[in-house]
N, C-alpha and C positions, 0 to 999 in steps of 0.2 A: 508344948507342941507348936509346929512353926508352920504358920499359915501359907498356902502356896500363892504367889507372887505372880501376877502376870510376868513372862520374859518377852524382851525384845525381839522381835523376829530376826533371826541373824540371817537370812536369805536375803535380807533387803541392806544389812548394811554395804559400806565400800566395801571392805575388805573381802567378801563375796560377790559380787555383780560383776558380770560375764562380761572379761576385757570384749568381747569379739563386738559388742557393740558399735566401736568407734568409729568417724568418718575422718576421711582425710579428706580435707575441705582446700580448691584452689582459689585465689581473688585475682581479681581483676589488678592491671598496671597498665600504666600509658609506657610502658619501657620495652617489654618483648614483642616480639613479631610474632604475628598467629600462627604462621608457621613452624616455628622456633615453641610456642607451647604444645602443639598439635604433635611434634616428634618425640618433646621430650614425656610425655604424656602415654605417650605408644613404648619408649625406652623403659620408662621408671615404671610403668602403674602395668602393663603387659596391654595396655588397650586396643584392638582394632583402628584403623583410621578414621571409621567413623565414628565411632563411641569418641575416641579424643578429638573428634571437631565437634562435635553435639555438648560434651564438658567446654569444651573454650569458649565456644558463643554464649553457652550460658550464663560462664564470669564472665563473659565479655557486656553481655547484654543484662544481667542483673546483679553484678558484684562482685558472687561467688557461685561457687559450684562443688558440689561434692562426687571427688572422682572415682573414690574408693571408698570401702567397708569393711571392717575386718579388725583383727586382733591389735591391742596397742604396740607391742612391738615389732612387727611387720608393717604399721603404719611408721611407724617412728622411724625406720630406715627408707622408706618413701619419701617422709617429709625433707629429709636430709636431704636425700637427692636432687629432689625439686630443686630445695632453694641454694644448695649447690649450684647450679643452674643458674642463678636470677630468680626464680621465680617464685611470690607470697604464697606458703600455703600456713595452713595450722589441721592439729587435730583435733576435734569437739567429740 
């Protein structure tokens, strides 16, 4: 008779956990003009003008900023864009 075994939770590992999590994160640069991030922000990510001036100043003023949320690859063709662009981003 074969003893029953704790199992691993498979809800928690990678291979399970819900891409939609991801953030597409943009950084600060002494190289773009805030106007030049503030359009491309509005083009790439669908953002209003204020929401992509409210995202710039906050790379601008604390490093980075996360502009977007969403599936990893719907981010992944974001990030492309960006830094097509010029501009540091990554996805976390």
């Amino acid at each position: 008779m074969r003893k029953n075994k704790e199992k691993p939770e498979l809800k928690d590992s990678f291979f399970f956990k819900d891409k939609s999590d991801s953030d597409l994160i943009l950084y600060n640069d002494n190289y773009n003009e805030f106007d030049f991030v503030i359009d491309s922000l509005m083009q790439v990510c669908g953002h209003q003008e204020e929401q992509a001036t409210q995202c710039a100043y906050i790379a601008h003023y604390k490093g980075k900023s996360r502009v977007k949320k969403g599936t990893y690859s719907i981010l992944k063709r974001m990030k492309s864009l960006l830094t097509d662009k010029g501009l540091t981003a990554s996805i976390e």
